[in-house]
C-alpha positions as CSV (number, residue, x, y, z in Angstrom):
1,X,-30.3,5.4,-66.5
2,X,-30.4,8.9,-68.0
3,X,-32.7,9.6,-64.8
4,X,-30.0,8.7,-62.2
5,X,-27.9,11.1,-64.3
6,X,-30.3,14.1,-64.0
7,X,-31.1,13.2,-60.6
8,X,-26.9,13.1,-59.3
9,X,-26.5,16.7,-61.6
10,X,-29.7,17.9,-59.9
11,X,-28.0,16.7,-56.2
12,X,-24.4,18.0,-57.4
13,X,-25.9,21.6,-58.2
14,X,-27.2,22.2,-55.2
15,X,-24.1,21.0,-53.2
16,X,-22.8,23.7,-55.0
17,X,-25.0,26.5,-54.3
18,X,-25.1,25.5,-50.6
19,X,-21.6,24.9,-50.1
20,X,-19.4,26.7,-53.3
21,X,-17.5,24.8,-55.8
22,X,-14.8,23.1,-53.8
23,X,-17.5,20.5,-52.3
24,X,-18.5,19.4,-56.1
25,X,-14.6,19.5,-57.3
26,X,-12.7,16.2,-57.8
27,X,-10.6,15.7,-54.9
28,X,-7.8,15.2,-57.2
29,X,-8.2,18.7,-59.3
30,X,-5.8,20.3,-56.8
31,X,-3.3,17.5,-56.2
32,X,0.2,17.5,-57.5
33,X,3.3,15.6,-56.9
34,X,4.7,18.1,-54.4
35,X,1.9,17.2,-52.0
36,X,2.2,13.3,-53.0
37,X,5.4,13.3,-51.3
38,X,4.7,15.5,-48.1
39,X,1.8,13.1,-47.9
40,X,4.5,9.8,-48.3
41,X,6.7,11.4,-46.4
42,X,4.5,11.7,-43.3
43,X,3.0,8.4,-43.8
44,X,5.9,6.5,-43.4
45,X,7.1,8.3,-40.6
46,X,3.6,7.6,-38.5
47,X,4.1,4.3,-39.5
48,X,8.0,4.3,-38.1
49,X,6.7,5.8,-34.6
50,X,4.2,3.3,-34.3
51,X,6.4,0.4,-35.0
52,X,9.0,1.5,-32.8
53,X,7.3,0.7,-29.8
54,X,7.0,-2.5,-31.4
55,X,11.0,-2.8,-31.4
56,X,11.5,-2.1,-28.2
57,X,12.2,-4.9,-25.9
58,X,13.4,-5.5,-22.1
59,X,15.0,-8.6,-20.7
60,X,12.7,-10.0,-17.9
61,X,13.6,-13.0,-16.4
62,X,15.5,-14.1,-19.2
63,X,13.0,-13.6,-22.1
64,X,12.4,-10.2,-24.5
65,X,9.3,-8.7,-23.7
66,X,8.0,-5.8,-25.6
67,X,7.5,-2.9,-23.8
68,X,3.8,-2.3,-24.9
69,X,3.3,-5.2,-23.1
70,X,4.8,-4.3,-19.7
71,X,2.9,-0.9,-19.9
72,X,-0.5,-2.0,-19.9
73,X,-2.9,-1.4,-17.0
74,X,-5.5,-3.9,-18.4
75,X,-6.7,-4.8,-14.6
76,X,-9.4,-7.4,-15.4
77,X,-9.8,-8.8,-11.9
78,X,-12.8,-7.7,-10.0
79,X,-11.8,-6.9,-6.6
80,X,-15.0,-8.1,-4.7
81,X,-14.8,-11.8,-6.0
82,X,-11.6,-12.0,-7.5
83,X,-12.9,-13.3,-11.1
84,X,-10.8,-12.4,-13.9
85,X,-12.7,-11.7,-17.0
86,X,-12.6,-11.3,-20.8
87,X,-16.5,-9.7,-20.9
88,X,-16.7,-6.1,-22.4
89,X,-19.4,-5.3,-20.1
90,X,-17.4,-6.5,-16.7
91,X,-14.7,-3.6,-18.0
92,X,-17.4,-1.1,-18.0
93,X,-18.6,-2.2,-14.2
94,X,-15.5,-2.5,-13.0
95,X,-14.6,0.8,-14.1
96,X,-17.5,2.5,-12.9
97,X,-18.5,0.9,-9.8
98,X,-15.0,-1.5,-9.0
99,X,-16.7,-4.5,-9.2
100,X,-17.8,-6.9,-12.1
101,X,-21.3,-7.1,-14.0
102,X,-22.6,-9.9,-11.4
103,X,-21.1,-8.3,-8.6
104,X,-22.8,-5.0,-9.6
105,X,-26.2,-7.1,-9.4
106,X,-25.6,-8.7,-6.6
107,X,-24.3,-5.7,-4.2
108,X,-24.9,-2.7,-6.1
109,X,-28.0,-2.5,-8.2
110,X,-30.5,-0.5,-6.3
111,X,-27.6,1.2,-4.0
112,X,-25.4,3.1,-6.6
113,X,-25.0,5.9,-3.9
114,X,-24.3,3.7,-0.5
115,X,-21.8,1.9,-3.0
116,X,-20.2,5.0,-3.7
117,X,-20.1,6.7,-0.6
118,X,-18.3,3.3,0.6
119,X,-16.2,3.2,-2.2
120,X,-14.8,7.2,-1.6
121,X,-14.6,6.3,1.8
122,X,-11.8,3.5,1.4
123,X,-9.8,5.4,-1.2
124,X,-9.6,7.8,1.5
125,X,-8.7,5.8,3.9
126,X,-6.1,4.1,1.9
127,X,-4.3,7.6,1.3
């Protein structure tokens, strides 16, 4: 036990010659009550702004939807086969290439740069 102890004072002295005193210091040394309440205060405002989005509601068709809700642009539909998906790694191949995982391999894998010129091409010619 009295090892560990020589070992930590050995590891806290040289924090301290390499970085100054302030990196050995307990983090509480330079706390007072002043800062507790800026620190409160703050907190429970952050927690008020994120909530409020919470509160906020909007009639649509007769229910109360949150408004987080109706702002999300979660597009999980891959627009080459039309599957909807809850797979992390679809999201990442439908962002990339606009087409799911098995799409990717089925049409893209091996032409990354004829998909993309086609894919530029009709978001061109959609404008």
């Amino acid at each position: 036990m009295k090892e560990n102890v020589v070992y930590v004072q050995g590891v806290e002295k040289a924090i301290k010659e390499k970085y100054g005193d302030e990196a050995v210091q307990d983090p509480r040394a330079n706390w007072d009550e002043a800062k507790e309440e800026e620190y409160q205060k703050q907190r429970l405002e952050m927690i008020s702004e994120k909530n409020k989005h919470k509160r906020e509601k909007t009639d649509v068709g007769g229910f109360l939807v949150s408004r987080k809700l109706l702002n999300r642009q979660d597009n999980r539909d891959c627009p080459i086969c039309e599957k909807y998906s809850f797979e992390i790694k679809d999201d990442v191949y439908i962002k990339k290439f606009s087409c799911c995982y098995d799409c990717f391999i089925q049409h893209v894998e091996g032409r990354e740069e004829r998909w993309e010129e086609k894919r530029r091409k009709l978001l061109n010619d959609n404008r």
